[in-house]
C-alpha positions in Angstrom: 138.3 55.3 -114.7 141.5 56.9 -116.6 140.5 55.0 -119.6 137.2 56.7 -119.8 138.4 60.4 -119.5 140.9 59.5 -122.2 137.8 58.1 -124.0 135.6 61.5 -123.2 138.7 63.4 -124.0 139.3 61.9 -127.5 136.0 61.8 -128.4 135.6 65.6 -127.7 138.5 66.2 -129.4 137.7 64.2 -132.5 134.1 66.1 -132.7 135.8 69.2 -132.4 138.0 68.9 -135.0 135.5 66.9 -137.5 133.4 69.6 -136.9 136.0 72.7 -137.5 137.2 70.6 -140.1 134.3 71.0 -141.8 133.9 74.7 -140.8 137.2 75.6 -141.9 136.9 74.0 -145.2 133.4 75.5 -146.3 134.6 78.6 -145.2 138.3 78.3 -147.0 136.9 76.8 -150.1 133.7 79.6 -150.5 136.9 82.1 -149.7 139.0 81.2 -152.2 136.0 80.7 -154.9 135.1 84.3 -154.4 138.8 85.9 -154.8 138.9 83.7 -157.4 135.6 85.1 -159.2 137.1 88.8 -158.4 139.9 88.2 -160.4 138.1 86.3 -163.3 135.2 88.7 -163.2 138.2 91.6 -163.0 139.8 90.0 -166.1 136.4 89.6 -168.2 135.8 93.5 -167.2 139.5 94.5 -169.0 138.3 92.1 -172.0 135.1 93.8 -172.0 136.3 97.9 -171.8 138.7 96.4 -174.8 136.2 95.2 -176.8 134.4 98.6 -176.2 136.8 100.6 -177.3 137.6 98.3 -180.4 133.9 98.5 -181.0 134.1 102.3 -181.6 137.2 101.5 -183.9 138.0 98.6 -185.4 141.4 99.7 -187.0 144.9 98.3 -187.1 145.6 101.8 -184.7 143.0 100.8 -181.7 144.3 96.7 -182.0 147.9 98.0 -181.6 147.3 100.4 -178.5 145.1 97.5 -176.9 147.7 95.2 -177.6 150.4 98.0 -176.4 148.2 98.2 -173.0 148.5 94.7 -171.7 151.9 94.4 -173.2 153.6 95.4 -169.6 150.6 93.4 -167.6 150.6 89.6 -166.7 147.9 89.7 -168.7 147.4 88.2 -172.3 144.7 89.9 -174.9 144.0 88.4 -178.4 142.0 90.1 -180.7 140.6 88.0 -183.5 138.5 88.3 -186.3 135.3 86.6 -186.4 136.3 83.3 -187.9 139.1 83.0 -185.0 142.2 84.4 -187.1 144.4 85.8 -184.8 144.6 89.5 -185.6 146.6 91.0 -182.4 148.2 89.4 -179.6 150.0 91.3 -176.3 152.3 88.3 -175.5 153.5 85.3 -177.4 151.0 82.4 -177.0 151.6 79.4 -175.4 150.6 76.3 -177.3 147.8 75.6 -175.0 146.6 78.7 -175.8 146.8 78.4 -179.4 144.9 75.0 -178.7 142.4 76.4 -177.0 141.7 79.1 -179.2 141.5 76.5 -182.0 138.8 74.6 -180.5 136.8 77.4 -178.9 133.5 78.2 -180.4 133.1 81.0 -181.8 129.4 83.0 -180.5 128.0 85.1 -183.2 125.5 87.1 -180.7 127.0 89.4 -177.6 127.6 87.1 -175.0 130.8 87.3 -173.2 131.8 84.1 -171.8 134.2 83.1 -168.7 136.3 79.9 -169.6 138.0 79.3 -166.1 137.3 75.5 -166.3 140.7 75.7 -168.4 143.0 76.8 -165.3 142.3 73.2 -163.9 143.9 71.5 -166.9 145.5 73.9 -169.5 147.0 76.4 -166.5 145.5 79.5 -167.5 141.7 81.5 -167.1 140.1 82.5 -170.4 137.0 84.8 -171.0 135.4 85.6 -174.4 134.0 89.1 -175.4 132.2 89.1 -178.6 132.7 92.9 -180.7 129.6 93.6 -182.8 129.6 96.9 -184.5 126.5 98.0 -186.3 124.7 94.4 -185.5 127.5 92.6 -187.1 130.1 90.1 -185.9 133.4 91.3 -186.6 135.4 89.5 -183.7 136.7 88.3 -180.4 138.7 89.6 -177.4 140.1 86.8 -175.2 141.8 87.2 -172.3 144.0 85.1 -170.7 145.3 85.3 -167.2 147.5 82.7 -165.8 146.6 80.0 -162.8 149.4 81.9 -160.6 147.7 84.9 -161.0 145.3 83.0 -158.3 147.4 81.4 -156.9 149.0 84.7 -155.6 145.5 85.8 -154.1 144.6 82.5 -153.1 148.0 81.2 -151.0 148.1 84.1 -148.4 144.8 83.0 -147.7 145.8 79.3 -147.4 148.6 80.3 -145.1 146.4 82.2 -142.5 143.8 79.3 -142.7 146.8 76.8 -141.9 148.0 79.5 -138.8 144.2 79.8 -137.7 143.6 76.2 -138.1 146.6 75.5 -135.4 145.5 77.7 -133.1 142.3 76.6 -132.9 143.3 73.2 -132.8 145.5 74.2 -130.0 142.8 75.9 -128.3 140.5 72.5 -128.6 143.0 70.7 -127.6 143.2 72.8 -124.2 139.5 72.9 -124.0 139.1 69.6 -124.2 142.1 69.1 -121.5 140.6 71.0 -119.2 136.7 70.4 -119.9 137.5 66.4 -119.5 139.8 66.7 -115.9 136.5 69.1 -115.3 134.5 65.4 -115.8 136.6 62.8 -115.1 138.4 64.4 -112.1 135.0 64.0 -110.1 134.7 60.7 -111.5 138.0 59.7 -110.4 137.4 60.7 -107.3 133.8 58.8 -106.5 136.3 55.8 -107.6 138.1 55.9 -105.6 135.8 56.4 -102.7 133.7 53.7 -103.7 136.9 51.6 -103.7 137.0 52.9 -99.7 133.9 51.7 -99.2 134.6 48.9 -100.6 137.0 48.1 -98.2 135.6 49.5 -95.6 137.0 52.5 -95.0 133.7 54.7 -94.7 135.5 58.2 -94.4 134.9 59.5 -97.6 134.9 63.4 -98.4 133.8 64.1 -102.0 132.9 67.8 -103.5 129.3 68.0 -103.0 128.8 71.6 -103.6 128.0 71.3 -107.3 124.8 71.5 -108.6 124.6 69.3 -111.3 124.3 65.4 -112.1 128.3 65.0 -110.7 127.5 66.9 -107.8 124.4 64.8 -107.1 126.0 62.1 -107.3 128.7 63.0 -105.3 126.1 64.1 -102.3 124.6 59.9 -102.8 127.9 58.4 -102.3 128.7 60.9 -99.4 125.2 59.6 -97.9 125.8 56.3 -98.7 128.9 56.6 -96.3 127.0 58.0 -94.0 124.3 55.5 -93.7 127.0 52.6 -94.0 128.7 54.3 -90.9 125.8 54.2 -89.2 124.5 51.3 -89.7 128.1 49.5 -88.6 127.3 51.4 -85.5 124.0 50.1 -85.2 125.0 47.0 -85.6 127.9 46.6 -83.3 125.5 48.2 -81.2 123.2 45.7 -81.4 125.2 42.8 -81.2 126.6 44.2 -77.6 123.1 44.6 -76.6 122.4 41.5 -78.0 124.5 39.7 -76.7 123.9 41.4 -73.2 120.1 40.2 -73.5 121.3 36.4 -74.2 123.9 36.5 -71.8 121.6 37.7 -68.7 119.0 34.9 -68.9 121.5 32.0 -69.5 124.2 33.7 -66.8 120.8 33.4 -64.4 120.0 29.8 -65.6 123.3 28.3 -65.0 123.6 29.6 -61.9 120.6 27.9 -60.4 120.8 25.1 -62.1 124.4 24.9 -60.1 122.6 25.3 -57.2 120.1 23.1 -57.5 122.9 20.3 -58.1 123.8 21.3 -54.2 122.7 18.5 -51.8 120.8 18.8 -48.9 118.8 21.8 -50.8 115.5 22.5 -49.0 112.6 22.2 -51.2 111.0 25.7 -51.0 115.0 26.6 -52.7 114.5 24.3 -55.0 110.5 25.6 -55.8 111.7 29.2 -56.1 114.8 28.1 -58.3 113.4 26.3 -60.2 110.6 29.5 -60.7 113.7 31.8 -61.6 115.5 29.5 -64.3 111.5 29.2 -66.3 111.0 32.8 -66.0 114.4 33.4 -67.7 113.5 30.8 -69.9 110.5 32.3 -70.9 112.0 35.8 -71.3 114.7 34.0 -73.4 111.8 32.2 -75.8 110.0 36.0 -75.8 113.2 37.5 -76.9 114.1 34.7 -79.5 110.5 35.0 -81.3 110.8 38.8 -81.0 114.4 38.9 -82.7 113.3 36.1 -85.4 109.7 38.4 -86.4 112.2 41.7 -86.6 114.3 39.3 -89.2 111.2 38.4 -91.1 110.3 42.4 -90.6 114.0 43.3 -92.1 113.8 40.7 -95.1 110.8 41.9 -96.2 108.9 38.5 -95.5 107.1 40.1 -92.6 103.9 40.2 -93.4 100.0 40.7 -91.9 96.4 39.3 -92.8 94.2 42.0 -93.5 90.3 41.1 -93.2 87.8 43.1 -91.5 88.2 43.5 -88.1 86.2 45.6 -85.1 88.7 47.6 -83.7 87.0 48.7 -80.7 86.3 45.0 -79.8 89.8 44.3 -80.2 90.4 47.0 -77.7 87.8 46.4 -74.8 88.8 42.5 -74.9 92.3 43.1 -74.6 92.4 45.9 -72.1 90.3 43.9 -70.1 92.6 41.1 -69.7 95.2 43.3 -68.9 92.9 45.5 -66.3 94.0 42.6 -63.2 97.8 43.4 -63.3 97.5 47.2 -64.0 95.1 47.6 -61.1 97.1 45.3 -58.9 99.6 48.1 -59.2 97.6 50.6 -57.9 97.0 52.4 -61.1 93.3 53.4 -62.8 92.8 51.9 -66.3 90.2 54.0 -68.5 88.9 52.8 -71.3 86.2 54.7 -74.3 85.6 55.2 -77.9 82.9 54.5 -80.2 82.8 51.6 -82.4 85.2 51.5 -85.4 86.1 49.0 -88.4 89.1 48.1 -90.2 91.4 45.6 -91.8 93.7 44.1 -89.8 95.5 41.7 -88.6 93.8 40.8 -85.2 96.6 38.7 -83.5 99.6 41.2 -84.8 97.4 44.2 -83.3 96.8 43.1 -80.1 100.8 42.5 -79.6 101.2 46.0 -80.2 98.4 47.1 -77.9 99.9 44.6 -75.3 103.3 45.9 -75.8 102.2 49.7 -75.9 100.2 48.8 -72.6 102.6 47.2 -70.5 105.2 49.8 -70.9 103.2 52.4 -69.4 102.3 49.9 -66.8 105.7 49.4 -66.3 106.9 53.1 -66.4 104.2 54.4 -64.7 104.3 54.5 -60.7 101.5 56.4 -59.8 98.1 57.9 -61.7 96.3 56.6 -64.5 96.4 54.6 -67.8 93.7 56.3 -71.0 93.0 54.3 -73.5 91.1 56.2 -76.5 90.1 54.8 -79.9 87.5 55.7 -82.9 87.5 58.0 -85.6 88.9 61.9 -86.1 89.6 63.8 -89.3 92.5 61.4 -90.7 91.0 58.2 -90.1 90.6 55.2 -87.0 92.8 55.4 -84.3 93.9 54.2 -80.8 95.6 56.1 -78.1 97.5 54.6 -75.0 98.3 58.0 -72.5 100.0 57.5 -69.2 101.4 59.2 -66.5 104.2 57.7 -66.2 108.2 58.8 -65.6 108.2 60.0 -69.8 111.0 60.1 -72.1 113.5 62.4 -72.2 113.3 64.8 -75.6 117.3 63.4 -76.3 115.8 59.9 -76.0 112.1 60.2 -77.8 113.7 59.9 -81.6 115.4 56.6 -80.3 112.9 54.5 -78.6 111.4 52.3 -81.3 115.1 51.1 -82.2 115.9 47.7 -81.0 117.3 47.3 -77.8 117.1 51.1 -77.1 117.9 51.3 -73.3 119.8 54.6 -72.6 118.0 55.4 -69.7 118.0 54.2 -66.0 113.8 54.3 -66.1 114.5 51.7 -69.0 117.1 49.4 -67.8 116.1 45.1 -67.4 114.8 45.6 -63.5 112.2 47.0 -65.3 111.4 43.7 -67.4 111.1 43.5 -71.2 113.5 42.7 -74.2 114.1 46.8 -75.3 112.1 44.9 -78.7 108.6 46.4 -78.1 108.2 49.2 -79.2 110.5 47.9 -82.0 107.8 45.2 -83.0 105.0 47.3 -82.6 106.1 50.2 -85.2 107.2 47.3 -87.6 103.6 46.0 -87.4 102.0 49.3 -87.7 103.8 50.5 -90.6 102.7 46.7 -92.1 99.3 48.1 -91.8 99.7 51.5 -93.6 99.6 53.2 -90.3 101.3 55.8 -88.0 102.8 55.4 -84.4 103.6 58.7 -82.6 105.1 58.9 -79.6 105.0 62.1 -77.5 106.2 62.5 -74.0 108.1 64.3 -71.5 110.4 63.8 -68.7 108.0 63.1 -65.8 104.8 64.2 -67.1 103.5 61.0 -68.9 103.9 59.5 -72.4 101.0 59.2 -75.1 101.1 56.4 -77.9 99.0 57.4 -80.6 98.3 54.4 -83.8 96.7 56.3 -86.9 95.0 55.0 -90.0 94.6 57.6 -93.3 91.7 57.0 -95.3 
């Protein structure tokens, strides 16, 4: 994770500079091209108020005071007739000079020229002022100016580039520091809670205040945690319970099979025995098949046959079976609806409406069972109301998770594998439905299944 902040840091840094590179340097170059065209334009001015006043009088007077002007300047002035013979000169000519003017062409028109491509290569600036008096072509003032004359504008200039350029690289440099710990330092962190995770050490605490992607991210790992946690919990939870609901049966079956081993056992024992160890058994099978279709339900390989099916049939058949036992308890069983279609699986439905009925068979002591079904505003539906011992409001949000037995109403004298309810919401939701449970402590619980249209 250091690497890539060292990565995120460099490569800011390197756009930062390319990019003020390239700032600094158009800016520095147009800089020093415009001083540099003030002083050359400055220096074809001077040639040009020369030629003027040689214009109004071309006499060996006016060439001596123009040549007596730029005498004490760093400035050179040669005045020249119009075939390029020297006639005045302020300083002493270098030989490059002398070169230059031998090869310069001479303009018969007014056109005054600036020759700066010669500071490059001969060390000096040049311009050309033509003098025409009356329409004719009677000479040249050129103007020389040496490269240091630029040089002398142009290096101050150089140096506070060089000083700004530091700074700002300085400044980059700390912006870049600080913008990439501002990154990485996040990052670093959701390492190295993800390497806690990894070794299971789920108590992670990460910044999740921000508001953007880091801070998003941060908030998924925290919930990851979170879920992890609680689903370690869930699972050592259910492996107790588990474990418990194994242990019961087989703790029941060994014992009687013990005492059926006894001699001298009268054969009513042995009858009744016998009786106990295959009802454990069979509670045993039951909670086997129930745990292996919560598996399939978990693995995603859980799956129902949809066809066309009359729900209300479903219903009335079922109930009916049922009707014996409940009213062998002493309870009332009600039963309406009007006919209603869907597509179901018939044989995964009817275990849930077994399952929701004979909890409120068990949990109900006195009173009435309702059964509802049709169609309202959403779509079919079924309804199982009791009035029955309820759920407590701390236990409602629980009861469809496996082996949920936190009350005494709900403990194994009651009967049943605490898988139920369990079962019956993972085949519901495998038909695109709804199960809502409402209830309250002694006044009755109501399972309602809805389909959306």
């Amino acid at each position: 994770m250091r690497h890539i902040s060292y990565y995120i840091g460099l490569l800011f840094l390197t756009a930062i500079l390319v990019i003020g590179g390239i700032l600094f340097s158009t800016l520095y170059f147009n800089l020093v091209n415009q001083r540099t065209d003030e002083v050359v334009l400055g220096l074809l001015n001077r040639g040009n108020t020369h030629r003027d006043v040689l214009e109004e009088s071309f006499n060996a007077e006016t060439l001596e005071h123009v040549s007596l002007m730029e005498s004490a300047s760093e400035f050179t002035v040669v005045i020249t007739d119009q075939k390029g013979k020297i006639l005045k000169a302020s300083h002493p000519l270098t030989p490059k000079m002398k070169v230059e003017l031998i090869h310069t062409e001479f303009q018969t028109q007014r056109k005054d020229r600036i020759l700066r491509a010669q500071a490059e290569t001969k060390g000096f600036f040049m311009t050309d002022s033509p003098i025409t008096i009356s329409g004719v072509h009677r000479g040249h003032v050129f103007m020389f100016a040496p490269e240091t004359l630029i040089q002398q504008v142009v290096d101050p200039l150089r140096q506070q580039f060089i000083q700004v350029g530091i700074i700002a690289v300085l400044l980059s440099l700390t912006t870049v520091v600080l913008c990439t710990r501002l990154i990485s330092r996040p990052l670093i962190e959701m390492e190295r809670a993800t390497a806690k995770l990894k070794e299971g050490n789920l108590d992670v605490d990460l910044p999740v205040n921000r508001s953007d992607e880091l801070g998003a991210l941060a908030r998924s790992i925290t919930q990851l945690a979170k879920d992890l946690d609680f689903l370690n919990r869930e699972r050592t939870e259910f492996l107790a319970n588990i474990s418990h609901e194994l242990r019961t049966p087989l703790t029941y079956m060994k014992g009687y099979a013990d005492i059926l081993h006894r001699p001298n056992l009268p054969e009513s024992e042995k009858t009744a025995y016998l009786s106990i160890i295959k009802e454990e058994s069979d509670h045993l099978s039951t909670l086997i098949e129930q745990m292996m279709l919560l598996a399939r339900s978990d693995t995603n390989a859980f799956s129902v046959e949809r066809v066309p099916l009359a729900l209300d049939q479903l219903i009335v058949s079922t109930t009916e079976k049922m009707r014996p036992a409940i009213e062998e308890k002493g309870l009332h069983l009600h039963v309406s609806g009007e006919p209603v279609e869907i597509a179901g699986d018939e044989i995964r439905l009817k275990q849930v409406l077994i399952n929701v009925l004979d909890n409120a068979k068990k949990y109900t002591a006195t009173g009435e069972i309702v059964v509802r079904y049709g169609r309202n505003e959403t779509g079919p539906y079924f309804q199982v109301r009791d009035t029955g011992s309820g759920i407590s409001q701390e236990s409602l949000p629980h009861v469809t998770k496996r082996l949920y037995r936190s009350e005494p109403s709900r403990s194994r004298s009651r009967g049943g594998s605490g898988l139920g309810l369990t079962i019956a919401l993972a085949i519901v939701q495998a038909h695109d439905a709804t199960l809502d449970i409402k209830s309250e402590k002694n006044a009755g619980t109501s399972v309602m299944i809805q389909w959306k249209v």
